[in-house]
ZABAZA-385840 format. One record per residue (C-alpha): residue in one letter; x, y, z. Coordinates in nm, 4 decimals, decimal comma. Each point is the difference from the previous one (the first is absolute). Layout:
residues N
TORMI / res / px / py / pz
TORMI / a / X / Y / Z
...
//
This chain:
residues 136
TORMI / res / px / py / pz
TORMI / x / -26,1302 / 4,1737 / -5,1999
TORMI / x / -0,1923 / 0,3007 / -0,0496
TORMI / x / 0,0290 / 0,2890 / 0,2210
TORMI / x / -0,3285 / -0,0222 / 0,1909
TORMI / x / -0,0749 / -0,3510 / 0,1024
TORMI / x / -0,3347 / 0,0130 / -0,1028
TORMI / x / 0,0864 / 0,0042 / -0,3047
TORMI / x / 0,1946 / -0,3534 / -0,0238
TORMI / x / -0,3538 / -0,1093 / 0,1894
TORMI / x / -0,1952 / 0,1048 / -0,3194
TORMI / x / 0,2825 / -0,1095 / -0,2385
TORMI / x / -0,0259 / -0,2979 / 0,0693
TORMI / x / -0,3784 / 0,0141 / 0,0312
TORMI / x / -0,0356 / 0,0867 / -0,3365
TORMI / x / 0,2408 / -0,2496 / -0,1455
TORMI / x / -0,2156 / -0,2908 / 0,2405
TORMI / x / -0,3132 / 0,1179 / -0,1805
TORMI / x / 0,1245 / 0,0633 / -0,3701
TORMI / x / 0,1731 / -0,4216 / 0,0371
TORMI / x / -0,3954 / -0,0786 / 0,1205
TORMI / x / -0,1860 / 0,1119 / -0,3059
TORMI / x / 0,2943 / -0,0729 / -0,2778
TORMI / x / 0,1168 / 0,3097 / -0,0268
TORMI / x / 0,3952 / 0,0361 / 0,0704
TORMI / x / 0,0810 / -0,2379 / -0,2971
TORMI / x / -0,2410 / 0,1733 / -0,2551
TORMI / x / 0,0870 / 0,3598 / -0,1435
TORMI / x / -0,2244 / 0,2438 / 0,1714
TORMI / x / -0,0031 / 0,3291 / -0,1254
TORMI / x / -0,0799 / 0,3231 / 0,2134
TORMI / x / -0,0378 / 0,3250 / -0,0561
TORMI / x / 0,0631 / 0,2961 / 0,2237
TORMI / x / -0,1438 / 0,2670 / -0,1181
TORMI / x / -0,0691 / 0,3760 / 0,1667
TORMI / x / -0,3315 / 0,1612 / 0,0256
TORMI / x / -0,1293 / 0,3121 / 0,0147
TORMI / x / -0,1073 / 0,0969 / 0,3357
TORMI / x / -0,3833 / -0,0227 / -0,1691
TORMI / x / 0,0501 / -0,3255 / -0,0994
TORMI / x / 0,1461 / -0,1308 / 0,3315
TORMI / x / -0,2510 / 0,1555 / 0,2043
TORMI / x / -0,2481 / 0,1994 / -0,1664
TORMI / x / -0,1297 / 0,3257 / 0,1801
TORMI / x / -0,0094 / -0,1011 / 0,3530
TORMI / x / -0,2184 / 0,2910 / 0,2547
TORMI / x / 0,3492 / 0,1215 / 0,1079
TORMI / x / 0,2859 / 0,1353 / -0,1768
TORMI / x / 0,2924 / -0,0655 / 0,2107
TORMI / x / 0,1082 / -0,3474 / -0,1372
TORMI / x / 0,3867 / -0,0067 / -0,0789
TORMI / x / -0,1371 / -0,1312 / -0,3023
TORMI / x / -0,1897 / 0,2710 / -0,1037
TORMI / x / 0,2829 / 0,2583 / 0,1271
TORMI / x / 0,2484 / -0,1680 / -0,2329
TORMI / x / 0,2490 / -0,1637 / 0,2758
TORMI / x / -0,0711 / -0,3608 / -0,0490
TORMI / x / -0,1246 / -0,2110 / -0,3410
TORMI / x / -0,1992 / -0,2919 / 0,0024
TORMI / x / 0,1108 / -0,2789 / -0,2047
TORMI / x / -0,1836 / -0,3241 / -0,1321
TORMI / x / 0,1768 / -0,3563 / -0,0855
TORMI / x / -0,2764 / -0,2213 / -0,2264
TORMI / x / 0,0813 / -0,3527 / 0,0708
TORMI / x / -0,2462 / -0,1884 / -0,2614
TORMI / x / -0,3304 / 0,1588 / 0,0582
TORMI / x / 0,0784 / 0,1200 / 0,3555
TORMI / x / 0,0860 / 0,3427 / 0,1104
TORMI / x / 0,2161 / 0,1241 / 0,3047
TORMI / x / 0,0827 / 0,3268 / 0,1009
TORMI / x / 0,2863 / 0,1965 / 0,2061
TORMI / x / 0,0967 / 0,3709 / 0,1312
TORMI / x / 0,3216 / 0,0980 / -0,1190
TORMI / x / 0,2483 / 0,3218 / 0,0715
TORMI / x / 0,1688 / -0,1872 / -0,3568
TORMI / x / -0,1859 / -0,1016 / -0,2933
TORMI / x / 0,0738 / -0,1075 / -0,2718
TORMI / x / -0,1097 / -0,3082 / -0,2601
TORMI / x / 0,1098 / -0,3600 / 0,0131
TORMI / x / -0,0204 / -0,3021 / -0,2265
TORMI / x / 0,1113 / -0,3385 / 0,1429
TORMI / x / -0,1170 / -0,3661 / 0,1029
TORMI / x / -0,0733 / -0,0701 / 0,4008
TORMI / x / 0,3165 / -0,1872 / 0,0204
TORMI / x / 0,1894 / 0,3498 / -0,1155
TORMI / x / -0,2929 / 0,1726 / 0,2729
TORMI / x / 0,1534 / -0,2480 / 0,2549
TORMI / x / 0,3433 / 0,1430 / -0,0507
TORMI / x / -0,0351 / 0,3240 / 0,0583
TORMI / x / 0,2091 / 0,2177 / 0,2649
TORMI / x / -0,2776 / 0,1217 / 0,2556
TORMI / x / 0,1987 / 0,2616 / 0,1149
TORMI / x / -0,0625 / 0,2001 / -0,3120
TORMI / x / -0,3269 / 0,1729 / 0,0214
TORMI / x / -0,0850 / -0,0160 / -0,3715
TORMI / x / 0,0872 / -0,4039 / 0,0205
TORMI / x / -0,1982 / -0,0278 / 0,3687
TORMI / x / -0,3077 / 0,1555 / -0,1933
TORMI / x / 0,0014 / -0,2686 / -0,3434
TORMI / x / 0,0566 / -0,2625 / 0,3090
TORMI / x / -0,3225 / 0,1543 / 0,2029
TORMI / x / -0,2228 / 0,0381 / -0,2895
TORMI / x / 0,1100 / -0,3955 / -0,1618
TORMI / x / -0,0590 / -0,1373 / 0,3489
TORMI / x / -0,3568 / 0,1410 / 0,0028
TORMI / x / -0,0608 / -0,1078 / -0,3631
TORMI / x / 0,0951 / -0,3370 / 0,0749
TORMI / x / -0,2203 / -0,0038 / 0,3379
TORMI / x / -0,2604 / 0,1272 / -0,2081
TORMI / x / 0,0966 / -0,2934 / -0,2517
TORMI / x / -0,0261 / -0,2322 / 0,2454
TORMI / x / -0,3366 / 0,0890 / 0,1524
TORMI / x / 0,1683 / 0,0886 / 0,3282
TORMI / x / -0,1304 / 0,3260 / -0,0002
TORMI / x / -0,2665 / 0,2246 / -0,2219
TORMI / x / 0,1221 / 0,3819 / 0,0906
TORMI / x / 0,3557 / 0,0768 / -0,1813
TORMI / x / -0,1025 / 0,3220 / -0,1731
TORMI / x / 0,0076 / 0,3468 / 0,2344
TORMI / x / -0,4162 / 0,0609 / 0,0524
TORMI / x / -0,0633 / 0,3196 / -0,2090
TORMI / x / -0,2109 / 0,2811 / 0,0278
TORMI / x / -0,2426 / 0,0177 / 0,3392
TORMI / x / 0,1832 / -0,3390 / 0,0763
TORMI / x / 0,2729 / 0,1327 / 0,1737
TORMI / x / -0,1594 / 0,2075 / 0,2620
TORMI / x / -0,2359 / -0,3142 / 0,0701
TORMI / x / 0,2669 / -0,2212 / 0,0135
TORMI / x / 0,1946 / 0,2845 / 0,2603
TORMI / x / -0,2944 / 0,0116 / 0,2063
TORMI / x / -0,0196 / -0,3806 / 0,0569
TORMI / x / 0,3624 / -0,0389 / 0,0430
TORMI / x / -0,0368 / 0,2744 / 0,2501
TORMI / x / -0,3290 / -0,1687 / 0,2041
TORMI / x / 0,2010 / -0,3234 / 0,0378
TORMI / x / 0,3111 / 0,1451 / 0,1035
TORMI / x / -0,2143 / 0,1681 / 0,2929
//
C-alpha cells in the first residue's frame, strides 16, 4: 500500500490498462530522462516557473512512441519494463515521478488522452488563464 491512497487507485489503473493492450507480459522499455527547463517548457511570458528557477526538473518516460511527462524535486534517469514501473515505492519522489510520467505515456499509448507533454512557450499563460476562468 502506498502512502497516499491515490496512488494504489492509479496503480492499479495502470496495471488494468497495460493487461488491456498486451503490455504487462511484453518487455517495455522506458526512459526517464531530464530536460532542460527550455526543453520542458520553452520561454513562457513569465519567469517565475520553479522550473525555470531551478527547484523542480521535468522528466519524460517514452513508452513506444508515446511521451509522458512529470515535475520532480528528484531527478534522475531510469531504464526498466512497466512491470518494474509497476513496482515502484511511491513514496520516493524520484520513483513517484518515472510512475507519473509512464502513466501518462501509457494514457497517451492508449489514446485515452492527447496532452502529456507540459505546453511550452505562450502555452502556459493561456493554459493559466483558462484554468483560472473555469475555476471562477
Amino acid at each position: 500500500m502506498d502512502a497516499i491512497p491515490v496512488y494504489d487507485l492509479l496503480r492499479g489503473k495502470m496495471a488494468g490498462l497495460a493487461r488491456r493492450h498486451g503490455l504487462q507480459e511484453e518487455e517495455v522499455l522506458v526512459y526517464t530522462e531530464v530536460l532542460t527547463p527550455e526543453q520542458a517548457i520553452g520561454r513562457p511570458e513569465r519567469r517565475d516557473f520553479p522550473l525555470l528557477k531551478g527547484k523542480e526538473k521535468m522528466v519524460e518516460a517514452c513508452l513506444r512512441e508515446a511521451r509522458g511527462q512529470a515535475y520532480t524535486g528528484r531527478p534522475g534517469f531510469f531504464r526498466g519494463s512497466l512491470a518494474g514501473v509497476l513496482e515502484l515505492d511511491l513514496r520516493d519522489e524520484f520513483e513517484r515521478a518515472v510512475f507519473i510520467a509512464t502513466l501518462n505515456a501509457l494514457a497517451r499509448h492508449a489514446g485515452l488522452v492527447h496532452n502529456t507533454l507540459h505546453c511550452r512557450d505562450l502555452g502556459p499563460g493561456d493554459c493559466g488563464r483558462r484554468v483560472a476562468d473555469f475555476l471562477s
